[in-house]
C-alpha positions in Angstrom: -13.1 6.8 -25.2 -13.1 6.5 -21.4 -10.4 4.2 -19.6 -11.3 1.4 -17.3 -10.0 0.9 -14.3 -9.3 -1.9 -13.1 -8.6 -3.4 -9.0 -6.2 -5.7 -7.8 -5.4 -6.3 -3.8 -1.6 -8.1 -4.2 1.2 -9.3 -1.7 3.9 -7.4 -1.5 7.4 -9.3 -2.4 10.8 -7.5 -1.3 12.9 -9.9 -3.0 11.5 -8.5 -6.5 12.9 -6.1 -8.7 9.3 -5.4 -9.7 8.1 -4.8 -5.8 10.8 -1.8 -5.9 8.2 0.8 -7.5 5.1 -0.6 -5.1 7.4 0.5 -1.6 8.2 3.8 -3.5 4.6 4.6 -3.5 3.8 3.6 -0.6 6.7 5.7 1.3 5.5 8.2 0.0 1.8 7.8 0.7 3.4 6.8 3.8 5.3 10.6 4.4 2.0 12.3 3.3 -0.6 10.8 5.8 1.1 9.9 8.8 2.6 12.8 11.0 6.1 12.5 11.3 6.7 10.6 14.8 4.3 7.7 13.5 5.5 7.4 10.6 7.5 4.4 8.9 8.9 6.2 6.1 12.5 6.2 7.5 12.9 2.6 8.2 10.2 0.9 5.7 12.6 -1.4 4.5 13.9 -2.9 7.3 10.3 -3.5 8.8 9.6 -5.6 5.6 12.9 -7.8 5.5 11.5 -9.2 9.1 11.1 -12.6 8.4 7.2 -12.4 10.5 6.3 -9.3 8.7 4.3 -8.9 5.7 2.0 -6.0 3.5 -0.8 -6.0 1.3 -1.5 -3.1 -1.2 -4.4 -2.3 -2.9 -3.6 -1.1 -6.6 -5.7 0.8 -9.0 -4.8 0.3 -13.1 -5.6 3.0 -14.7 -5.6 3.1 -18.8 -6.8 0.4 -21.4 -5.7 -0.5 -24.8 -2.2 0.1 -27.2 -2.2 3.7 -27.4 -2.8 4.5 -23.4 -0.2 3.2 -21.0 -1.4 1.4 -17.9 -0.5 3.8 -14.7 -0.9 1.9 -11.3 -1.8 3.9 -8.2 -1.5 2.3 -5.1 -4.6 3.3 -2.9 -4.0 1.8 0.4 -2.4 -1.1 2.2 -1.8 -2.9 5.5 1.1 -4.1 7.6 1.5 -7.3 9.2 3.4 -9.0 11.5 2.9 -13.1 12.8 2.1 -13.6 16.4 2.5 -17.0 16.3 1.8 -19.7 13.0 -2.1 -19.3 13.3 -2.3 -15.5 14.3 -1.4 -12.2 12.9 -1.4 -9.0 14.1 -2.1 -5.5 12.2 0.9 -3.0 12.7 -0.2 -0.2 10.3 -3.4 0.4 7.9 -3.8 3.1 5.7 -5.8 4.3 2.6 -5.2 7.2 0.0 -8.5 8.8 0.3 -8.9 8.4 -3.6 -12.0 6.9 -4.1 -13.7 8.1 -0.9 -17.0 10.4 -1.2 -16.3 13.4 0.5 -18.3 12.5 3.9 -16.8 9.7 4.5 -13.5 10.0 6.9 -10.4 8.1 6.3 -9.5 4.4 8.2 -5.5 5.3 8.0 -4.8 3.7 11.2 -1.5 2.7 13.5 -2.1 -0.1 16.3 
């Protein structure tokens, strides 16, 4: 039988034990797209204990049922940072090129 997959867009939380896995994945996703003088990889951390700074991930849930363990993939994700109480600002975008068809390019980004 086939497993679903399922999508889930969530906020990142650094406080959490549970977030610890999600900015693993995402360092290295980080390391792999991004050449090395643009990329965050070094000082991730400290860019997300800012308290204007924020990320959303995209997440991918492979595997259904008792037998199959559930395997989440994160797929992309974006950095934010508040300008001001009403207005944020994109610092970094990036997808993993997963689920792309092969024409299309990818929208990994730095402002």
């Amino acid at each position: 039988m086939a497993a679903a997959a399922a999508a889930a867009i969530s906020e990142l939380d650094s406080c959490r034990r549970e977030s610890r896995g999600a900015i693993e994945q995402i360092v290295r996703m980080e390391k792999r797209i991004f050449p090395k003088h643009e990329s965050m990889a070094k000082f991730f951390d400290e860019e997300l204990r800012k308290k204007n700074a924020g990320l959303l991930y995209a997440k991918v849930t492979n595997g259904e049922g008792e037998e199959e363990e559930e395997e989440e993939e994160i797929v992309g994700y974006v950095m934010y940072s508040f300008v001001t109480s009403l207005c944020a600002s994109i610092t970094k975008l990036a997808d993993g090129n997963v689920f792309l068809a092969p024409n299309f390019e990818s929208s990994s980004r730095t402002c």
